[in-house]
BAGUMAR-662457 format. One record per residue (C-alpha): residue number from 1; residue in three letters; x, y, z. Coordinates in steps of 0.1 Angstrom, whole numbers. Each point is the difference from the previous one (the first is absolute). Layout:
BAGUMAR-662457
<atom i="NUM" aa="ALA" xx="X" yy="Y" zz="Z"/>
...
This chain:
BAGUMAR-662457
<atom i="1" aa="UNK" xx="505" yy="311" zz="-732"/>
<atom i="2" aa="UNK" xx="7" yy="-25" zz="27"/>
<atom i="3" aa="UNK" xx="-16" yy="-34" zz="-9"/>
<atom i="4" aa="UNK" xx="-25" yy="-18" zz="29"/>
<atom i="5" aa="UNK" xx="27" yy="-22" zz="17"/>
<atom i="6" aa="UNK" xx="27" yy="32" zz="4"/>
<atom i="7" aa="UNK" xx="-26" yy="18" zz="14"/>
<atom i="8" aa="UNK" xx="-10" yy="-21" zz="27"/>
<atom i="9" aa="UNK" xx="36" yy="-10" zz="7"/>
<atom i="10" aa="UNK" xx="6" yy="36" zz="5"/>
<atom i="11" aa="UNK" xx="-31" yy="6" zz="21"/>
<atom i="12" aa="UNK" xx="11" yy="-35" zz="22"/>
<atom i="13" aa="UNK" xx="33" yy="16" zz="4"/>
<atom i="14" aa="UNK" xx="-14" yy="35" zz="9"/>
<atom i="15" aa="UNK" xx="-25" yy="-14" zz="27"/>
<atom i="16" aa="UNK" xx="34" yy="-22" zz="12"/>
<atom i="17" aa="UNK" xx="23" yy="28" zz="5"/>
<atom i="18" aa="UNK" xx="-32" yy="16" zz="19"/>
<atom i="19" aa="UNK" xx="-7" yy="-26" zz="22"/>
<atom i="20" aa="UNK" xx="37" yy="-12" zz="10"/>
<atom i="21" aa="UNK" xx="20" yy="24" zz="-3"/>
<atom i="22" aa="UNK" xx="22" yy="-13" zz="-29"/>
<atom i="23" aa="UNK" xx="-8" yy="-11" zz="-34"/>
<atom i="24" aa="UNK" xx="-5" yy="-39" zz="-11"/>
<atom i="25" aa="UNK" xx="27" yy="-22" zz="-12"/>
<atom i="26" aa="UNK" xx="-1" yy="-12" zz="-33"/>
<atom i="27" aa="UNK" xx="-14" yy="-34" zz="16"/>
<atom i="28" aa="UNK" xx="-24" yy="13" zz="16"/>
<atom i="29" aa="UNK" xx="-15" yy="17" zz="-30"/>
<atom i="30" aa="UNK" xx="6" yy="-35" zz="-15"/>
<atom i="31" aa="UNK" xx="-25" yy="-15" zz="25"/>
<atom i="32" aa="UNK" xx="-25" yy="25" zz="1"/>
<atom i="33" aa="UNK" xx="-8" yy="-2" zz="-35"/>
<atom i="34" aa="UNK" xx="8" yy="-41" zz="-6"/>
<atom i="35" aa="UNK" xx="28" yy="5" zz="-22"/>
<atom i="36" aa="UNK" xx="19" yy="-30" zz="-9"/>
<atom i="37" aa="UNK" xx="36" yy="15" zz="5"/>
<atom i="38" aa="UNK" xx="14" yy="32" zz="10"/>
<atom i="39" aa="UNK" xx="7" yy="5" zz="-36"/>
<atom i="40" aa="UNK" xx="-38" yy="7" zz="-4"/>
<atom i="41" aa="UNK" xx="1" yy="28" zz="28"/>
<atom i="42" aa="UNK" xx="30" yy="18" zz="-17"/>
<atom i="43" aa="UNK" xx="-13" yy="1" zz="-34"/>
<atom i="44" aa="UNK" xx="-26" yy="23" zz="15"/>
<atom i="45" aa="UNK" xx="25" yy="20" zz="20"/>
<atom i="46" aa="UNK" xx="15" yy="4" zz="-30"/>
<atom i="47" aa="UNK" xx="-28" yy="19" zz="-17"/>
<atom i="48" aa="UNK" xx="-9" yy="23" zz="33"/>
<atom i="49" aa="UNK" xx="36" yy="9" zz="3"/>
<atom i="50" aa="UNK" xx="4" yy="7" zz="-35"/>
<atom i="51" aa="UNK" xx="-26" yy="23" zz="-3"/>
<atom i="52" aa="UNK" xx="11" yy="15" zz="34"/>
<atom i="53" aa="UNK" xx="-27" yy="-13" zz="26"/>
<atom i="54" aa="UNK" xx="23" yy="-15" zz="20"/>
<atom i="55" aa="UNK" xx="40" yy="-1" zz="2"/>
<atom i="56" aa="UNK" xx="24" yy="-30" zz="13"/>
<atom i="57" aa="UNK" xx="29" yy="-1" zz="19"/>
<atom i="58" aa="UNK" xx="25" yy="-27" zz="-10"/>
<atom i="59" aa="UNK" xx="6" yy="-30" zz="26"/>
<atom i="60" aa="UNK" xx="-24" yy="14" zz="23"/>
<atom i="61" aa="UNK" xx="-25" yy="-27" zz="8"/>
<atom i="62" aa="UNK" xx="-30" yy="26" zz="10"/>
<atom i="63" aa="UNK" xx="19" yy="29" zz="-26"/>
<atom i="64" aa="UNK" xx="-34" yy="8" zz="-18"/>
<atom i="65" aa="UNK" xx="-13" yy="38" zz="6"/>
<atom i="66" aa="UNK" xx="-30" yy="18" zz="-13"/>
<atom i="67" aa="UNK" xx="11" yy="30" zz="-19"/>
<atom i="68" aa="UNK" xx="-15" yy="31" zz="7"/>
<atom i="69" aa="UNK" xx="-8" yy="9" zz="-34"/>
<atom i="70" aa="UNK" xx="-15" yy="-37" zz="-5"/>
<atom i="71" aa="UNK" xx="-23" yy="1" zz="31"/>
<atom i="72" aa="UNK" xx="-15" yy="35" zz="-14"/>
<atom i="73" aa="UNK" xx="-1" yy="-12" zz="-38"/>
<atom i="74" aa="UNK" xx="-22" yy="-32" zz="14"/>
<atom i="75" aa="UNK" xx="-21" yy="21" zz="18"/>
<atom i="76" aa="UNK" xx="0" yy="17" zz="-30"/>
<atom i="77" aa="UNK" xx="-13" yy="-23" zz="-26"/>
<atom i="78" aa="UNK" xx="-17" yy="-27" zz="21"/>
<atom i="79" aa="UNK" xx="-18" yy="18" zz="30"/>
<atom i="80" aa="UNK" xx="4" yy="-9" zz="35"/>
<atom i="81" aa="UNK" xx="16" yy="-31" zz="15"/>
<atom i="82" aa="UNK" xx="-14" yy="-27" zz="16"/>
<atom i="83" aa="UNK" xx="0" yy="21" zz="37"/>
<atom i="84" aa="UNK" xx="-16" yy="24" zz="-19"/>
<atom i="85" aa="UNK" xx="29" yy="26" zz="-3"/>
<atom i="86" aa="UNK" xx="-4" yy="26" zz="-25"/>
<atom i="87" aa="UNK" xx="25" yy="27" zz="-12"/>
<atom i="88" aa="UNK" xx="-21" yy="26" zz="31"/>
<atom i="89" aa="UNK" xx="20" yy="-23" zz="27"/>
<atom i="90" aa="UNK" xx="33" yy="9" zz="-16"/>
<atom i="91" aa="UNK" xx="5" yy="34" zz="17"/>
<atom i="92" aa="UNK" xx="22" yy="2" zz="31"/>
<atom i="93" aa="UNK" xx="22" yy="-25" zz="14"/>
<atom i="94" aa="UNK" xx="-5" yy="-38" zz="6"/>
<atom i="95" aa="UNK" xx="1" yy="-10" zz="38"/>
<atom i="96" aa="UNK" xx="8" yy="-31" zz="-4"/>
<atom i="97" aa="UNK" xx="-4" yy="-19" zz="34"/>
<atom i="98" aa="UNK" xx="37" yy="-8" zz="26"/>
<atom i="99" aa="UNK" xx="36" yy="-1" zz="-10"/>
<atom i="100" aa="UNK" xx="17" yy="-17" zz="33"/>
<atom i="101" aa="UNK" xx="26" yy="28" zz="20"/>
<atom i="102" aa="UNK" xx="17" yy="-33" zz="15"/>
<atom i="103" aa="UNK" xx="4" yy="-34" zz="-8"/>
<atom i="104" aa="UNK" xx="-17" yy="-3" zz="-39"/>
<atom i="105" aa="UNK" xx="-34" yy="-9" zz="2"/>
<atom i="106" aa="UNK" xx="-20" yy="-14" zz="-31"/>
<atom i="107" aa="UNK" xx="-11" yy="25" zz="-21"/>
<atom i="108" aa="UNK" xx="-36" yy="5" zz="-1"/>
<atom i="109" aa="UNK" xx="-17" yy="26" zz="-17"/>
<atom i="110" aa="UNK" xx="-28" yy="8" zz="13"/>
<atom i="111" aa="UNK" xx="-16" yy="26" zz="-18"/>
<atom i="112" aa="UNK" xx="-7" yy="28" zz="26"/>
<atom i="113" aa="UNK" xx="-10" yy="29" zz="-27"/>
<atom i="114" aa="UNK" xx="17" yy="31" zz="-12"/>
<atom i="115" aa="UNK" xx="23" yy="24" zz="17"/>
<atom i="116" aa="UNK" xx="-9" yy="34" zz="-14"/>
<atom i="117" aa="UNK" xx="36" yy="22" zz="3"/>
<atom i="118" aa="UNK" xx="12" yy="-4" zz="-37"/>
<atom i="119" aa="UNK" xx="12" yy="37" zz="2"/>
<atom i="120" aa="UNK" xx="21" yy="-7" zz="31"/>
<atom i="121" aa="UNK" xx="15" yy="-30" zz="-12"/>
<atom i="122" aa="UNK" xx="5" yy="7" zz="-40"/>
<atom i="123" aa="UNK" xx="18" yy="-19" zz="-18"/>
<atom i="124" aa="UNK" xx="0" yy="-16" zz="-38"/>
<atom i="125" aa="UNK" xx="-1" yy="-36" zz="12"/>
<atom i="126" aa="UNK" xx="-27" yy="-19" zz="13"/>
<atom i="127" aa="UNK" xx="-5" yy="1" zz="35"/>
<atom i="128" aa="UNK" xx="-17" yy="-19" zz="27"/>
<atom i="129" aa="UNK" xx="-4" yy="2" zz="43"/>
<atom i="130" aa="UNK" xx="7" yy="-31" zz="21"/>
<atom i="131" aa="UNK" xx="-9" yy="3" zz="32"/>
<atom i="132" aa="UNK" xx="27" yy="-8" zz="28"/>
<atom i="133" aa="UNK" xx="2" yy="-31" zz="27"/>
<atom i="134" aa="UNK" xx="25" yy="-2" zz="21"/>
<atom i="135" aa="UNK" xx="26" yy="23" zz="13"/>
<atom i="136" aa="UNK" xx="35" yy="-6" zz="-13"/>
<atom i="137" aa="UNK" xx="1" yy="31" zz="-15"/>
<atom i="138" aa="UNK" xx="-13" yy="24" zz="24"/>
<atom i="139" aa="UNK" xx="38" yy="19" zz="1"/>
<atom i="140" aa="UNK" xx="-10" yy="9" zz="-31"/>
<atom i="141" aa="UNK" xx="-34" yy="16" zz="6"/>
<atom i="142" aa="UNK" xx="-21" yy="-29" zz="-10"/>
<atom i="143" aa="UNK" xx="-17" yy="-13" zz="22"/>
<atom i="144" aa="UNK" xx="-30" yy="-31" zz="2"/>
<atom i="145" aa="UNK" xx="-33" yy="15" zz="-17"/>
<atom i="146" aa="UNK" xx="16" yy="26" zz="-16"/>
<atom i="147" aa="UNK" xx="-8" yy="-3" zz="-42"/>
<atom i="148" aa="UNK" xx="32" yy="1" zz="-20"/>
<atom i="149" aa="UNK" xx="1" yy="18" zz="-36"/>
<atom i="150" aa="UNK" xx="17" yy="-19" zz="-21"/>
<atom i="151" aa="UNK" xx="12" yy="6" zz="-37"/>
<atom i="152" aa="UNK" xx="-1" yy="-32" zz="-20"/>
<atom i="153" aa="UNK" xx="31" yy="-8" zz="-16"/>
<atom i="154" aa="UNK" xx="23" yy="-33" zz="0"/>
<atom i="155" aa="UNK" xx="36" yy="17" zz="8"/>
<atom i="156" aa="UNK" xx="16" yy="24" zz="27"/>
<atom i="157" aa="UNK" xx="27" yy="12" zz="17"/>
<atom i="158" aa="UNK" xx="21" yy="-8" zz="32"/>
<atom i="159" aa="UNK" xx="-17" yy="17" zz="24"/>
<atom i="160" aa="UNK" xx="-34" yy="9" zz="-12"/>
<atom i="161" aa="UNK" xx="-29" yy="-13" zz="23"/>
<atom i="162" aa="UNK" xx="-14" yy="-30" zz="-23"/>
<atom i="163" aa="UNK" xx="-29" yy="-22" zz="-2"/>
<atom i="164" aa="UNK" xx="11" yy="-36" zz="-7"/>
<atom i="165" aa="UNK" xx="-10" yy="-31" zz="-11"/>
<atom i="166" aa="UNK" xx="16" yy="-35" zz="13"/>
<atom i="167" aa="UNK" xx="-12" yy="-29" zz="-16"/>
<atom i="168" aa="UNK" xx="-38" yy="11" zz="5"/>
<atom i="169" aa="UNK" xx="3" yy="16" zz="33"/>
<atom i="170" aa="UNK" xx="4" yy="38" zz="4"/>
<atom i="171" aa="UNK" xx="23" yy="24" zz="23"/>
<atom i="172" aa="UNK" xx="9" yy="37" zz="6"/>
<atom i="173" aa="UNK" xx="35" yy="3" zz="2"/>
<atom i="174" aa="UNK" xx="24" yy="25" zz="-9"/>
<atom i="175" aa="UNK" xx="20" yy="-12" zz="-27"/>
<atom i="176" aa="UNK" xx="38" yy="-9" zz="4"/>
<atom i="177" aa="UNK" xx="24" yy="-6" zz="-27"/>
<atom i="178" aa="UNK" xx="37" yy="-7" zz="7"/>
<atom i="179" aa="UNK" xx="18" yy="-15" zz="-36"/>
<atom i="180" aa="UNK" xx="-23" yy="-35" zz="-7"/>
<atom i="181" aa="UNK" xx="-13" yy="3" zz="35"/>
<atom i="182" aa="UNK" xx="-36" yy="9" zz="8"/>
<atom i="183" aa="UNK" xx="-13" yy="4" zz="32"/>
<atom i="184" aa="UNK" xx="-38" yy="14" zz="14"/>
<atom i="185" aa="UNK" xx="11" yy="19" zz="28"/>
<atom i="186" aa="UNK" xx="-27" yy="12" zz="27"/>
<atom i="187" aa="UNK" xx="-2" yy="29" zz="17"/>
<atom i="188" aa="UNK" xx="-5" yy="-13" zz="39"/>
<atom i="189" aa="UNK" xx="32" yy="-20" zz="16"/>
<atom i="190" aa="UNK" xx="-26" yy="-24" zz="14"/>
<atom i="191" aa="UNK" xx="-4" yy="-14" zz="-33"/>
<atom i="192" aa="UNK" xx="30" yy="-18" zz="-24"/>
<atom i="193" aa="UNK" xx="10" yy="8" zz="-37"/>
<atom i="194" aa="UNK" xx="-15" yy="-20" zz="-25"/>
<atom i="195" aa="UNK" xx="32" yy="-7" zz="-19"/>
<atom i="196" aa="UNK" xx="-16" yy="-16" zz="-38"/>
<atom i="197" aa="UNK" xx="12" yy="-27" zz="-19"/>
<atom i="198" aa="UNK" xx="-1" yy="-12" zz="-38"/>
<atom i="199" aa="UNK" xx="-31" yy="-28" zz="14"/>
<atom i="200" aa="UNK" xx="-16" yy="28" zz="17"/>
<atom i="201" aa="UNK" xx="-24" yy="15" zz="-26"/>
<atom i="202" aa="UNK" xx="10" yy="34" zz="7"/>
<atom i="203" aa="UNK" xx="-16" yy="25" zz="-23"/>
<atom i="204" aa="UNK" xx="-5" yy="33" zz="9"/>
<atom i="205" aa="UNK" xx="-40" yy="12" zz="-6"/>
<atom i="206" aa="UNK" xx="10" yy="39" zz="9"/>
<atom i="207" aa="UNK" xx="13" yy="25" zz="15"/>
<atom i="208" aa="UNK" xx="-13" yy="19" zz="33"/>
<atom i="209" aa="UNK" xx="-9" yy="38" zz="-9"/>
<atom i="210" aa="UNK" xx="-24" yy="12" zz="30"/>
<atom i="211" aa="UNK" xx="-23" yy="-15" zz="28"/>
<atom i="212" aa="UNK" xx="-31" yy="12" zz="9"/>
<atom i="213" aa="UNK" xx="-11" yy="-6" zz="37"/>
<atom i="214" aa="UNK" xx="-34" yy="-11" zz="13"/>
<atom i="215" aa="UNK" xx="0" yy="32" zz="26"/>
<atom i="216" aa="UNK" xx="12" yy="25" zz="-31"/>
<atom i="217" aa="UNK" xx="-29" yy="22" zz="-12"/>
<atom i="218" aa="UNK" xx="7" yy="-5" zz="-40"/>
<atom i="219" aa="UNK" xx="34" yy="9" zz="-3"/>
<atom i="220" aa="UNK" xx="29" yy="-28" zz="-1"/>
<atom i="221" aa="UNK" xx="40" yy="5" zz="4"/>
<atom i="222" aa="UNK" xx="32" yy="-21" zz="-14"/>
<atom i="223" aa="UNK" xx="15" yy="-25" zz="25"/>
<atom i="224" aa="UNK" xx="34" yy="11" zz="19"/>
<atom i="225" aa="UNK" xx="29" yy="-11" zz="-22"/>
<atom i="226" aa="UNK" xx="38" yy="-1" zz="19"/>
């Protein structure tokens, strides 16, 4: 059992991820609860991520996820968060407010409901919508206010139609890889590659599977790929 001060650090961090889009530094956490030093934050990291509530990613200053399994078992054994959540809102799939086609834009979630095509879109990792601003990748089929399907995972392939993450500002690109070099390429020659750097922040938050467009009467289709 989770003792009171993991359990409302992973609530805070949670209701974070909701709210903005990304999860909380370690500082953050730090000065939301008063603690001292950042030492004092990762002790309690420590315990959620070793009993698998939460997982890290090395040098990556917002590289704190919510595990699926730790989300459910929370839900599980100490009822419904602070938003009033509860294990009945876990069925279909997260919309999760705009992902920028064009220049990033900060990455807000806004928490729009629940996309209800988990047969059309199956897959065994998490996945979440973002819905579309911008037109950059409209050669692609995506176009502004369309909802992209997303499967959450932190690695993919040159090529593959990505959602990414640039310091904490998010982009839908398709995903270039030539040797060392990344670039985010769009798919309209009005806009520029994005060509990332080591200070960047890049981190790839998933992979494109499908859209589903506001006109579309409950079905949803995969973007073009080239």
């Amino acid at each position: 059992m989770l003792n009171s001060k993991a359990k409302q650090i992973f609530e805070f961090i949670y209701r974070f991820s909701r709210e903005h889009g990304y999860p909380p530094t370690v500082r953050e956490i730090g000065e939301e609860f008063g603690l001292a030093s950042t030492n004092g934050a990762r002790y309690y990291l420590d315990i959620l991520e070793r009993d698998n509530y939460i997982k890290r990613i090395p040098r990556v200053s917002r590289g704190i996820e919510i595990t699926e399994a730790g989300l459910r078992r929370f839900l599980r054994l100490y009822g419904p968060l602070g938003n009033g959540d509860g294990e009945s809102d876990m069925t279909g799939i997260p919309i999760l407010g705009k992902v920028a086609a064009g220049a990033p834009i900060l990455a807000s979630e806004n928490f729009e409901g629940r996309l209800d095509l988990e047969d059309a879109f199956p897959s065994r990792d998490q996945r979440f919508a973002l819905r579309v601003k911008g037109d950059s990748m409209r050669d692609a089929g995506i176009l502004e206010g369309d909802l992209v399907v997303v499967r959450k995972v932190d690695r993919a392939d040159h090529g593959e139609i990505i959602v990414a993450l640039l310091g904490e500002e998010a982009t839908v690109k398709r995903l270039e890889k030539r040797g060392d070099r990344v670039t985010l390429q769009p798919a309209n020659p009005a806009h520029r590659p994005i060509p990332v750097g080591p200070e960047d922040g890049f981190r790839v938050l998933g992979v494109v599977i499908g859209l589903v467009r506001p006109s579309m009467s409950g079905g949803g289709r995969a973007p073009r790929s080239h």
